[in-house]
C-alpha positions in Angstrom: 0.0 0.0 0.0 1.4 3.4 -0.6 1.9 5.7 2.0 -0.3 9.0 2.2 0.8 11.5 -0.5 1.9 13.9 1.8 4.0 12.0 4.1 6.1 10.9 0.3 6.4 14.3 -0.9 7.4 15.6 2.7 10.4 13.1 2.3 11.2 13.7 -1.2 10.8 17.2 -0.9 13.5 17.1 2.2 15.7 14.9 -0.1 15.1 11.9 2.4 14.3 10.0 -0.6 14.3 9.3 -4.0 11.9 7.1 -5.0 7.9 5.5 -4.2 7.4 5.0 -0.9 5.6 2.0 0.4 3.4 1.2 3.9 4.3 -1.9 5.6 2.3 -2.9 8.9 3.2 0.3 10.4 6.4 1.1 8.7 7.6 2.8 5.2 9.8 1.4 2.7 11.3 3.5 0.6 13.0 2.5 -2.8 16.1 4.2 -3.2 17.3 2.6 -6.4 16.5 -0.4 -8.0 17.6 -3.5 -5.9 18.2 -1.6 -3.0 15.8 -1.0 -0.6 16.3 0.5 3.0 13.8 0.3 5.6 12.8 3.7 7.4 10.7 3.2 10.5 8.7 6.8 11.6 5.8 8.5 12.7 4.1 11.2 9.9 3.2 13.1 12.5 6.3 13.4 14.2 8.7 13.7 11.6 10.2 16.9 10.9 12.6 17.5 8.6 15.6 19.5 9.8 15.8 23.1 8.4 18.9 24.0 5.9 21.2 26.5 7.5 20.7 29.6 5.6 23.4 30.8 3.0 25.9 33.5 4.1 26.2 35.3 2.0 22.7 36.0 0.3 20.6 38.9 -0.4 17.6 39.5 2.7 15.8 42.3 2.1 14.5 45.3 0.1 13.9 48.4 2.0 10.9 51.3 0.5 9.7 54.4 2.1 6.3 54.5 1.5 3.2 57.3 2.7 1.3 55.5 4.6 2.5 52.1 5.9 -1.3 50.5 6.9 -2.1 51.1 3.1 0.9 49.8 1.6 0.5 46.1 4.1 -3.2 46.6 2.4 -2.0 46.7 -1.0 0.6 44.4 -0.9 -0.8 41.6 0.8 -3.9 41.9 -1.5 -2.1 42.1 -5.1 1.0 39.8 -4.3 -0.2 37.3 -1.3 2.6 38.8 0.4 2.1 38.0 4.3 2.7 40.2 7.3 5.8 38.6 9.1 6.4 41.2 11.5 5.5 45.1 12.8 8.5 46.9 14.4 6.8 50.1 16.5 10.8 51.1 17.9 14.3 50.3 17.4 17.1 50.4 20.2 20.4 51.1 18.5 23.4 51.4 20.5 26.2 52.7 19.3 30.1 52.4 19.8 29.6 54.3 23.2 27.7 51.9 24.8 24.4 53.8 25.3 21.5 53.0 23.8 19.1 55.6 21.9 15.3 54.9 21.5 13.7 55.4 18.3 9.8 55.2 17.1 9.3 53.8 14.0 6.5 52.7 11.6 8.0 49.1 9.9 6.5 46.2 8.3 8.3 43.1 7.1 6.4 41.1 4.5 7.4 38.1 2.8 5.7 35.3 0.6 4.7 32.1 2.1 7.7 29.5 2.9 10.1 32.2 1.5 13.0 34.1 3.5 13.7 37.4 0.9 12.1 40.3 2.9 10.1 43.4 1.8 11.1 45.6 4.8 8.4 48.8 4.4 9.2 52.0 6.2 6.6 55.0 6.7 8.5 58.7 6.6 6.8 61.8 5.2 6.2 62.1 1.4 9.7 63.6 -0.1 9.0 67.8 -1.4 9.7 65.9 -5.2 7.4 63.3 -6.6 9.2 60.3 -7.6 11.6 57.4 -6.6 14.6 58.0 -5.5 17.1 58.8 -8.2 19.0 55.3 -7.8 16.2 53.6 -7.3 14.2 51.6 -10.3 11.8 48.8 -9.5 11.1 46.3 -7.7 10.7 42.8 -10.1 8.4 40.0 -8.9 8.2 36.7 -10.5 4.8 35.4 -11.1 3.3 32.4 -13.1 0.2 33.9 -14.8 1.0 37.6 -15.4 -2.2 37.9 -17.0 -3.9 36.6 -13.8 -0.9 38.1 -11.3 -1.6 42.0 -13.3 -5.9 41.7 -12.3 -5.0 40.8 -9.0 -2.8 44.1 -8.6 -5.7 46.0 -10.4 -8.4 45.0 -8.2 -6.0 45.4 -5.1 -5.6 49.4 -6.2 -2.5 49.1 -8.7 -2.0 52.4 -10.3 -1.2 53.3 -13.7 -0.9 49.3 -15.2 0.9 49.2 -18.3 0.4 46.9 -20.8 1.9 43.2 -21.1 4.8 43.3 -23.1 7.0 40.3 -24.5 10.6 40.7 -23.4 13.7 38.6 -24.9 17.3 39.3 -23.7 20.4 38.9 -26.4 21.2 35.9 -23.8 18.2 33.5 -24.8 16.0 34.3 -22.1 11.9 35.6 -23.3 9.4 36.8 -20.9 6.2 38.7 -20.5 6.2 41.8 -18.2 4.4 44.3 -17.1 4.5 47.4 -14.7 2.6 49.6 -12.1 2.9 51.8 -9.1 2.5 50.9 -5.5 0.5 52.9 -3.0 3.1 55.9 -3.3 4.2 55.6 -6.3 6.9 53.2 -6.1 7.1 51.0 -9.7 6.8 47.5 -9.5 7.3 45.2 -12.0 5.2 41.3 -12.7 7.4 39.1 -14.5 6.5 35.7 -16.1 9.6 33.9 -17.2 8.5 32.3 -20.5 11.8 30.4 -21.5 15.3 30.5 -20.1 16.3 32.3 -16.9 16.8 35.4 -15.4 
């Protein structure tokens, strides 16, 4: 009898295994090549699978000022399924001297589901000029329906949609994008990666 499909893909997905797995009165079997079998003896419920030390180093986090921080956790969570991860009210930085300073913020940290790259959002005044910053560009994320992905930001309060575009690079890779702006006006970018990689 096989065992229940999620216990299989919780091991193959972990790398426990590479093949079927099989219940035995109680016990999995799993086939790790042909002729070789080993017998692994566990509870579903119990078994966790031990989480991968992070990479050092890797990229963490984007940082925007935005208007109005409650709107943008609004938006984003809406148009992207981004979720809320944490709200920071003050930071306590202490410097070289030893004494520690106290200061109010408004901060967000969002991130999609069962990833680690952060969307830290930060709520100061609106700048006297309109615009991004002058090195700053866009933000890309990577969807799998763009067409699907751009009336979900649409309905969620996207401004000024552009139409989808196909892209190819002089390296081989083609996809379709598309951009908007963000609750204050910060441009965002939906990419579907159509062949190749970016």
């Amino acid at each position: 009898m096989h065992a229940p499909e999620g216990t299989a893909r919780t091991l193959l997905k972990a790398g426990f295994l590479a093949g079927p797995v099989y219940l035995l009165a109680g016990y999995s079997q799993a086939v790790l090549r042909e002729g070789s079998c080993a017998l692994i003896v566990i509870m579903a419920s119990a078994f966790v699978p031990a989480k991968k030390a992070a990479l050092s180093p890797r990229f963490n986090h984007v940082m925007l000022f935005v208007a109005d921080l409650d709107s943008s956790i609004t938006f984003y969570t809406a148009a992207l399924d981004l979720q809320l991860a944490q709200r920071i009210t003050e930071l306590t930085v202490t410097g070289a001297n030893g004494a520690p300073s106290v200061h109010p913020v408004k901060m967000a940290l969002l991130k999609f589901p069962e990833q680690d790259f952060v969307l830290e959002l930060a709520e100061r005044p609106a700048p006297a000029s309109a615009g991004p910053a002058p090195y700053y560009q866009h933000l890309g994320v990577d969807v799998r329906d763009i067409a699907a992905a751009a009336e979900r930001v649409r309905k969620a309060g996207g401004q000024a949609p552009s139409p989808i575009q196909n892209v190819s690079t002089s390296s081989g890779t083609v996809a379709k994008n598309m951009f908007f702006r963000g609750p204050s006006g910060e441009l965002v970018e939906l990419m579907e990666i159509v062949s190749g990689e970016f």
